[in-house]
N, C-alpha and C positions, 0 to 999 in steps of 0.2 A: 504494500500500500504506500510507502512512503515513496520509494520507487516511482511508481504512479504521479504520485504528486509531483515530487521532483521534476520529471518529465514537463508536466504543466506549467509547473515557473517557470523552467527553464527555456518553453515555447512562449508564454506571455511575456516574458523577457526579452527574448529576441524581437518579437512583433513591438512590443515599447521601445525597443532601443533601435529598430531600421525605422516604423513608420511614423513613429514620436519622435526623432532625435530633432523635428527647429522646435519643438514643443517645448521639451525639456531644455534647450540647452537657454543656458543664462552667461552670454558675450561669448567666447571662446569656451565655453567648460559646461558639460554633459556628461551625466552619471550614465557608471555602465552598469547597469541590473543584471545581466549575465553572472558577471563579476562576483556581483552582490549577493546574487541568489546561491553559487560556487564556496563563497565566503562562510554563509549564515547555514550552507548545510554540512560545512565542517565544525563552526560552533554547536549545531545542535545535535550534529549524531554524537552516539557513543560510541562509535566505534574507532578504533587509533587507525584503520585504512580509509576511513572520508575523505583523504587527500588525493587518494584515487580518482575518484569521483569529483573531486573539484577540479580536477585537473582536465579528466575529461568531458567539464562543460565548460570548462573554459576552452578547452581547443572547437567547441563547437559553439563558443562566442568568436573565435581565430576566421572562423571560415566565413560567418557575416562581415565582419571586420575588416577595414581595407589593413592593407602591407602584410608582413609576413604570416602564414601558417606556423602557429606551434609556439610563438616566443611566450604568448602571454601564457599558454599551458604548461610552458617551460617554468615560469616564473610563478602560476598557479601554483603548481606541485612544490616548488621551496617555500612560498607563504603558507602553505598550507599546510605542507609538515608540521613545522611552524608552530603554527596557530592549532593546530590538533593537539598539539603534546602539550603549548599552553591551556587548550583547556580543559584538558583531561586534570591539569594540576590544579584547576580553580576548586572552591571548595563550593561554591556558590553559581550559581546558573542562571541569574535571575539577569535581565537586560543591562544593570548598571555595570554589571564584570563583563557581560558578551559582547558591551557595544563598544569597550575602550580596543576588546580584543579585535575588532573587525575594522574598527577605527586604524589602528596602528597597520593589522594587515594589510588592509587597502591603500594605507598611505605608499608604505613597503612596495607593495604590488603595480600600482600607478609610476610611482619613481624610478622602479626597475625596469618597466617597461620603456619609456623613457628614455633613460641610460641609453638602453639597449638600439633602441631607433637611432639614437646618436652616433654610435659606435659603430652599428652597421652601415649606417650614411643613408638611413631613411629617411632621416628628417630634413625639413627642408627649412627648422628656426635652430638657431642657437642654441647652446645647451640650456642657458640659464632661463630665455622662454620656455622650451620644453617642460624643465622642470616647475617652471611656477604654473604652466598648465596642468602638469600631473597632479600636484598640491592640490589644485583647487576641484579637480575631476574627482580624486580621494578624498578631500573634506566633502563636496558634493553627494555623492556616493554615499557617506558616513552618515551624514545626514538624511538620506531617505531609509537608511536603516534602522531609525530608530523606530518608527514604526512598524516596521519588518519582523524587528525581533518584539516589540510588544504585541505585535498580534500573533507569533508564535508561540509567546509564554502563556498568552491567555488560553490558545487552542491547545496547548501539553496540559497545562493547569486542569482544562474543563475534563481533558479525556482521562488526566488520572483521578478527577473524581468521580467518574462513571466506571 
């Protein structure tokens, strides 16, 4: 079932992020939900291999995405590491600890991508543009997660009381 689900963010994500992207975006800088949705389902599985699985929707965020195949699944999979084994250590689960963790990864993730475009000669701004676009893609991003992850607490919350 969650499988299932998964799937479904992971298509309403992608339809937000190619037929929303002048909707959403605010001046240069546009949240990636792909990303987001990759992120929050390594926060919330319990399992230590979700970075698996973020990795491989982020490479099927790669294939909507202009430039390369695979860097940001590259970079998924080391954020994600990551951020699994952070939260496996939390002792608490509740949005105030999940969103600094998604926060931080996403910043990570954004930047590294970034980097990356730089380095391979994709980009076509300066480094230090790059990175204050990544910055604000990642605060962006952060930001629509917080509701993300509180309607995820609320729906774990109802179903363990059923």
């Amino acid at each position: 079932m969650a499988y299932l689900l998964l799937a479904i963010f992971v298509y309403l994500a992608a339809v937000a992020d190619t037929a929303l992207a002048e909707v959403l975006r605010v001046g240069n800088v546009a949240p990636d939900l792909v990303a987001l949705v990759a992120m929050v389902w390594v926060v919330l599985a319990r399992s230590r291999w979700a970075f698996l699985t973020a990795g491989a929707v982020a490479l099927l965020g790669d294939l909507i995405a202009p430039g390369r195949v695979g860097v940001g699944a590259a970079w998924m999979l080391l954020v994600g590491f990551g951020l699994a084994w952070l939260a496996r250590q939390m002792r608490s689960r509740g949005p105030a600890v999940r969103l600094p963790l998604v926060a931080g990864a996403m910043t990570v993730w954004c930047l590294g991508l970034a980097a990356t475009a730089v380095v391979l000669g994709d980009a076509a701004r300066p480094l230090g543009t790059q990175l204050a676009q990544a910055l604000g893609a990642a605060v962006y991003t952060s930001a629509v997660a917080l509701p993300v992850l509180m309607v995820a607490g609320w729906a774990r919350s109802a179903g363990a009381e059923r």
